[in-house]
C-alpha positions in Angstrom: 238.5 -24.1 -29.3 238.1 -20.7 -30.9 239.1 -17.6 -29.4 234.8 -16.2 -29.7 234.2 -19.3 -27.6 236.4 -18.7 -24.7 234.9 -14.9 -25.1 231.9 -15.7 -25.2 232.0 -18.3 -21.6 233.5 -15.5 -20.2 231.2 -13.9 -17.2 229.9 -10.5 -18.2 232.0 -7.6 -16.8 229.5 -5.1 -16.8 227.2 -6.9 -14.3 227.3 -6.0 -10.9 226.5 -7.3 -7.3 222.6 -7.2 -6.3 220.8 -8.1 -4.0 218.8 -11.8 -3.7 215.3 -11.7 -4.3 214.6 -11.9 -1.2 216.3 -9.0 0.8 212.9 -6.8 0.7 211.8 -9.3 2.8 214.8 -10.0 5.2 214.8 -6.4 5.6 211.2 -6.0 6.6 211.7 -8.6 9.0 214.4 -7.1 10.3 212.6 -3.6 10.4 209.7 -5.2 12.2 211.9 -6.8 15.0 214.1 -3.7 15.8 210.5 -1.3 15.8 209.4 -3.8 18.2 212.1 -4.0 20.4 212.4 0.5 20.4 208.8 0.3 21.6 209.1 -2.1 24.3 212.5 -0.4 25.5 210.7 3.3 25.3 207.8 2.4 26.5 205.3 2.8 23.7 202.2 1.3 24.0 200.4 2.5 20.5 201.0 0.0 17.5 200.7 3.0 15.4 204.1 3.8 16.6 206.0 1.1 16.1 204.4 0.6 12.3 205.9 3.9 11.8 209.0 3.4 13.1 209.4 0.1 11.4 208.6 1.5 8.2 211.7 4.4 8.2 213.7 1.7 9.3 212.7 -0.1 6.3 213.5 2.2 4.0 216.9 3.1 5.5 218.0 -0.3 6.0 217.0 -0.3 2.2 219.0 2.7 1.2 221.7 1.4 3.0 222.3 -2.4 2.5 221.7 -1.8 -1.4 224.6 1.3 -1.9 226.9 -1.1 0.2 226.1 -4.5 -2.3 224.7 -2.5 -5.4 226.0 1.0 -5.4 224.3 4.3 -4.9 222.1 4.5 -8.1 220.7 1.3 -7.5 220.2 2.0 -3.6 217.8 5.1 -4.6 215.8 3.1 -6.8 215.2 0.3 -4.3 214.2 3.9 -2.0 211.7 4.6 -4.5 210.2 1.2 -4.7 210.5 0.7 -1.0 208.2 4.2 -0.1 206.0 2.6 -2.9 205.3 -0.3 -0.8 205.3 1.4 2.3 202.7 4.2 1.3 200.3 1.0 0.0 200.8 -0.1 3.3 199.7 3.2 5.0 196.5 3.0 3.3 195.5 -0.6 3.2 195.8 -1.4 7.3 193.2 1.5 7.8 190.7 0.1 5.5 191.5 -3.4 7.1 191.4 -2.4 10.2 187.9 -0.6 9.3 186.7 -3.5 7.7 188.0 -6.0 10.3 186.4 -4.0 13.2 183.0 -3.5 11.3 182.5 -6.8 10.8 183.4 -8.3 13.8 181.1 -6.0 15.7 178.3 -5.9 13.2 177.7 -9.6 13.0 176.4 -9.8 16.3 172.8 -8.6 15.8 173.0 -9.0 11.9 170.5 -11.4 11.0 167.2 -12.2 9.0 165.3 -10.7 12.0 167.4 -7.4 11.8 166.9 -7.0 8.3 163.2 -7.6 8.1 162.0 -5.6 10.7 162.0 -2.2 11.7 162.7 -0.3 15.0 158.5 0.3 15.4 157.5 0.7 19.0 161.2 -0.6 20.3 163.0 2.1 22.4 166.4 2.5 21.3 168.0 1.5 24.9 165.7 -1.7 24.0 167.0 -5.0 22.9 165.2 -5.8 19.0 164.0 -4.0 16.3 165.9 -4.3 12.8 166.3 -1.9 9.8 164.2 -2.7 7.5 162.3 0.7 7.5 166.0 2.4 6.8 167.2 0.1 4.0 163.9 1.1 1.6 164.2 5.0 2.7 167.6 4.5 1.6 166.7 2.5 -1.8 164.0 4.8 -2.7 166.0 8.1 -1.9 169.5 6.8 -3.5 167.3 6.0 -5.9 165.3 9.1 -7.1 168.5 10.6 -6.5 169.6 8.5 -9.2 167.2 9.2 -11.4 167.0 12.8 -11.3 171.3 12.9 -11.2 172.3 11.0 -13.5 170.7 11.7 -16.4 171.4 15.6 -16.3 175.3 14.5 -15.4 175.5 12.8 -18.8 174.0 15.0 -20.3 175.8 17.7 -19.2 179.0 15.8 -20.2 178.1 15.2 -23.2 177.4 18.7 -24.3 180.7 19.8 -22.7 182.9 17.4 -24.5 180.6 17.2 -28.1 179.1 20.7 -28.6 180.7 22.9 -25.7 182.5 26.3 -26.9 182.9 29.5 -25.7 181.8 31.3 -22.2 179.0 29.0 -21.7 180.9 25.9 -21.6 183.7 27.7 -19.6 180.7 28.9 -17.1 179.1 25.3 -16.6 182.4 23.9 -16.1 183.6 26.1 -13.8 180.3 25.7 -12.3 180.8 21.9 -12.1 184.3 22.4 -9.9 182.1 24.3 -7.2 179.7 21.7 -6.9 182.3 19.2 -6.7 183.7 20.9 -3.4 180.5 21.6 -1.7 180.1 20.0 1.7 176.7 18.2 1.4 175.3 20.0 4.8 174.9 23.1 1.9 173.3 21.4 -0.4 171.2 20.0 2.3 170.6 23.8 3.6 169.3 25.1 0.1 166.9 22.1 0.0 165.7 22.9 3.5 165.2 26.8 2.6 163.0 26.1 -0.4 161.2 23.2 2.2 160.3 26.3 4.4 159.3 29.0 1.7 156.9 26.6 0.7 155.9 25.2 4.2 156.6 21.7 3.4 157.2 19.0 6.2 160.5 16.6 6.4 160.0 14.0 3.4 162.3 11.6 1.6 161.9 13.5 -1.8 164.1 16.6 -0.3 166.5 14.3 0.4 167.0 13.1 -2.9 166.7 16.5 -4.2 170.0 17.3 -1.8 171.6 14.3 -2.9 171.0 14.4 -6.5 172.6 17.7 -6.3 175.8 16.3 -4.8 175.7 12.9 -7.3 176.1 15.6 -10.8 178.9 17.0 -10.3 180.6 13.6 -9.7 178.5 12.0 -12.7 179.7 15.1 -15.3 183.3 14.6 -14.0 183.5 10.9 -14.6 181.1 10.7 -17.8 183.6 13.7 -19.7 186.7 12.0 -18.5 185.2 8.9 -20.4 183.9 10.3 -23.4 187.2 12.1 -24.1 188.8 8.7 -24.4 187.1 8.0 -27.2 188.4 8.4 -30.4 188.0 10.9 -32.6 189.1 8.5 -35.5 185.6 7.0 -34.6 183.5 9.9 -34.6 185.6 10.9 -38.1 184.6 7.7 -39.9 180.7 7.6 -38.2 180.7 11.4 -39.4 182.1 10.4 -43.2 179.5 8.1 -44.0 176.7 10.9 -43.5 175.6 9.9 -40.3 174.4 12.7 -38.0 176.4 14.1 -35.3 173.3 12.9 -32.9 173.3 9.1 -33.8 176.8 9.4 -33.9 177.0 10.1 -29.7 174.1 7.9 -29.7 175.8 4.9 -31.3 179.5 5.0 -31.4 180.5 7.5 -28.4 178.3 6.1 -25.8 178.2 2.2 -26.6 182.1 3.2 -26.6 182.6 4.6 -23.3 179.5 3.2 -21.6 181.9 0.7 -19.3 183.6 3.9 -17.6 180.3 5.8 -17.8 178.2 3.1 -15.6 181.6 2.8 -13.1 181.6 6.3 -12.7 177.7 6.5 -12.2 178.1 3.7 -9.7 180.8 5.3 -7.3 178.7 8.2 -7.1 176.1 6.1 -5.9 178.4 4.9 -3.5 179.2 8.3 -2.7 175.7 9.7 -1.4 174.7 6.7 -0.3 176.6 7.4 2.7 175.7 10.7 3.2 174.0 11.7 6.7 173.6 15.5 6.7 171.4 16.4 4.2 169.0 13.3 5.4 168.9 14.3 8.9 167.9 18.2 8.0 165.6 16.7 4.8 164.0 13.3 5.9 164.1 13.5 9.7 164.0 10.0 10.4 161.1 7.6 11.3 161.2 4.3 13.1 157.8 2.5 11.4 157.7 1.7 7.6 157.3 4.2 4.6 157.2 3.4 1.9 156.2 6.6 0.1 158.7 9.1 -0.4 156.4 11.9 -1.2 155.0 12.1 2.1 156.0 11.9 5.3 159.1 11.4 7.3 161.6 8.5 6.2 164.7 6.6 7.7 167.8 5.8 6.0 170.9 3.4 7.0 173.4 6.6 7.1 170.9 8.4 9.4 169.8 5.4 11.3 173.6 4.4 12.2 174.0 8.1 13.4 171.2 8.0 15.8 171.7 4.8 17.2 175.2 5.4 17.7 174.2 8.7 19.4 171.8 6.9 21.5 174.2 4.3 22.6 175.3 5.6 25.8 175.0 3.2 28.3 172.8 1.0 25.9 174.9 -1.8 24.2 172.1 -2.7 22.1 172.3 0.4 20.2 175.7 0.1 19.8 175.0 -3.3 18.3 172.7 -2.0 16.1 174.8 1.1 14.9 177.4 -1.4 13.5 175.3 -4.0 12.1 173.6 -1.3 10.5 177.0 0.1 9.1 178.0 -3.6 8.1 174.7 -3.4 6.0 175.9 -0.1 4.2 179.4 -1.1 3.2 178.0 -4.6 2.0 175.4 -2.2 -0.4 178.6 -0.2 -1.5 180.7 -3.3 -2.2 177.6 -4.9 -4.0 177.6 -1.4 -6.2 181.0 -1.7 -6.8 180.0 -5.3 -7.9 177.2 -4.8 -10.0 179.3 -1.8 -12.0 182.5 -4.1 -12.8 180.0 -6.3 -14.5 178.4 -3.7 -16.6 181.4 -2.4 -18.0 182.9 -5.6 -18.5 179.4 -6.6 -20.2 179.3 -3.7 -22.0 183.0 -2.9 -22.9 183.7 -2.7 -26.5 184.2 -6.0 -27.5 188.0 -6.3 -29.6 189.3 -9.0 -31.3 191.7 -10.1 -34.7 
C-alpha cells in the first residue's frame, strides 16, 4: 500500500470537537427546566418571567458548553445564532398569543347571524345584533380611500424615481417622511376642521379623505423602493429602440415591478383598515345600514370594536361582540395579505432558459 493511501485514511487534523446536532435543543430543554424551577423556588407567578429567564439561560448555557467542546470563536458564533432564535421567539409568542386569544374569544358569537345583521334597535348591554352595517362602512371607506390613495402614491413614486431632480423632488420627499410619522388622530383633525368650515355633518367620505391621507405616504414608500429595483439595463434597451420614456414606465418599469407595487398597496390597506381615530372624529358611527358614504353617519369594524368594547362593562355580550368583531378584521387583513401574494406571484416577471 502506498504511502498517499495511508495519508490519505488518515483523520483530518485540522477538525475539531463540536457539538451534535442536537445540543440547541438539549440546551433549551435544559433552559426551560431550570427557568421553571427559579420561578417556582422565588415565587414568580408571571410566565413572562420565566420565558425571560429561560431565554439568558439559553444563551449562556450556549456560550458556555460550546467554548468548553468547540473553543471560544465557535462559542460566539453559536451566541449569535442563539439571540437569533431567541429574538424570533420574542416576537412570535405575542402574535400567537394575540391570535390564540382572539380566536378563542371571538368565535363565540361569530356566526352567519352576526355577520348579516346589524346592531339596529339592539342596545349594546343586549344579547344580538351583528356587524353587518360595520363591515360595508368599512369596505366602502377602505375603499374610496383606496381609490383616491393609491393612485397619487404611484404616481408620486414614479415621478420621484423617473423624472425627480432638484428642490422639488427633495421637497416632496421630504414631505413624504412627515406624512409617514403622523399619528392618524392629525390627519383625522385637518379633515374635521375643513368638515366645520364648511358646516358639513359626520359622513364616511371624511373618513376616507383622513385615511387616504395616511395610505400615500405608505404607497410612495413602497411603490419607489420597487421601481428602483428595476433595472436600468431595461429602461436602456426600451429607451434604444426609440421608444418613449412614457411607454417605457408604462410597459417595462411597471409590468416589472408590479408584484412589490400591489404588496406594498395591499399592506397599506392593511394598515388603515385598522385605524379608529380618524373614523370616530369623521364617521361617527351608526348602528342601522348605510350604504351611502356621501351622506350620513357610517359604522366601521375598527370603530365598532371600540365602542363595544367601551360599552362592555358589566355586559358580556358586548364583550363578545368586540372580539368577534376583531376576529372579523384580522381575517380581512390576512385575506389582503392573501389576495396580494397572489397578484404578485400572478404578475411577477415571468423568467426562464
Amino acid at each position: 500500500m502506498s504511502t498517499a493511501a495511508v495519508t490519505d485514511k488518515r483523520p483530518s487534523s485540522l477538525r475539531g470537537a463540536s457539538l451534535p446536532k442536537w445540543s440547541p435543543w438539549a440546551i433549551a430543554a435544559g433552559s426551560v427546566v431550570v427557568a421553571v424551577a427559579i420561578g417556582l423556588i422565588g415565587g414568580l407567578s408571571s410566565k413572562i418571567q420565566w420565558g425571560l429567564i429561560a431565554a439568558i439561560l439559553f444563551v449562556l448555557g450556549t456560550y458556555g458548553i460550546a467554548a468548553r467542546v468547540e473553543g471560544r470563536r465557535q462559542a460566539k458564533d453559536r451566541v449569535a445564532t442563539s439571540l437569533v432564535w431567541v429574538a424570533f421567539l420574542l416576537a412570535v409568542i405575542p402574535l400567537v398569543s394575540l391570535v390564540w386569544t382572539t380566536v378563542s374569544r371571538g368565535v363565540k358569537v361569530l356566526d352567519v347571524y352576526f355577520l348579516t345583521h346589524s346592531m339596529g334597535v339592539v342596545a349594546d348591554s343586549e344579547p344580538g345584533g351583528g356587524i353587518y352595517h360595520a363591515i360595508i362602512g368599512s369596505l366602502e371607506q377602505v375603499g374610496l380611500a383606496t381609490v383616491i390613495g393609491a393612485p397619487v402614491g404611484i404616481l408620486t413614486a414614479i415621478y420621484l424615481v423617473e423624472y425627480g431632480r432638484g428642490k422639488l423632488a427633495k421637497s416632496v420627499t421630504f414631505f413624504v417622511d412627515v406624512m409617514t410619522g403622523i399619528p392618524s388622530i392629525v390627519a383625522g383633525l385637518f379633515i374635521l376642521s375643513l368638515m366645520l368650515i364648511f358646516e358639513m355633518q359626520p359622513f364616511g367620505f371624511a373618513g376616507s379623505l383622513a385615511l387616504a391621507i395616511l395610505m400615500m405616504p405608505v404607497v410612495v414608500r413602497s411603490t419607489e423602493e420597487m421601481l428602483k429595483l428595476v433595472p436600468n439595463e431595461l429602461r436602456e434597451a426600451s429607451l434604444a429602440l426609440g421608444v418613449p420614456k412614457w411607454r417605457t414606465i408604462l410597459k417595462v418599469v411597471l409590468p416589472t415591478s408590479i408584484g412589490g407595487i400591489t404588496t406594498g398597496v395591499m399592506l397599506a390597506i392593511a394598515r388603515i383598515a385598522g385605524e379608529t381615530a380618524p373614523v370616530l372624529l369623521l364617521v361617527f358611527g351608526n348602528p342601522f345600514i348605510n350604504n351611502n358614504p356621501f351622506e350620513g353617519a357610517q359604522a366601521s369594524l375598527p370603530l365598532y370594536i371600540y365602542q363595544q368594547y367601551a360599552q362592555s362593562a358589566g355586559a358580556n355580550a358586548a364583550y363578545d361582540r368586540a372580539w368577534a368583531a376583531s376576529l372579523t378584521l384580522i381575517a380581512f387583513v390576512m385575506i389582503l395579505n392573501l389576495v396580494a401574494r397572489g397578484i404578485a406571484r400572478w404578475k411577477a416577471p415571468k423568467t426562464g432558459r
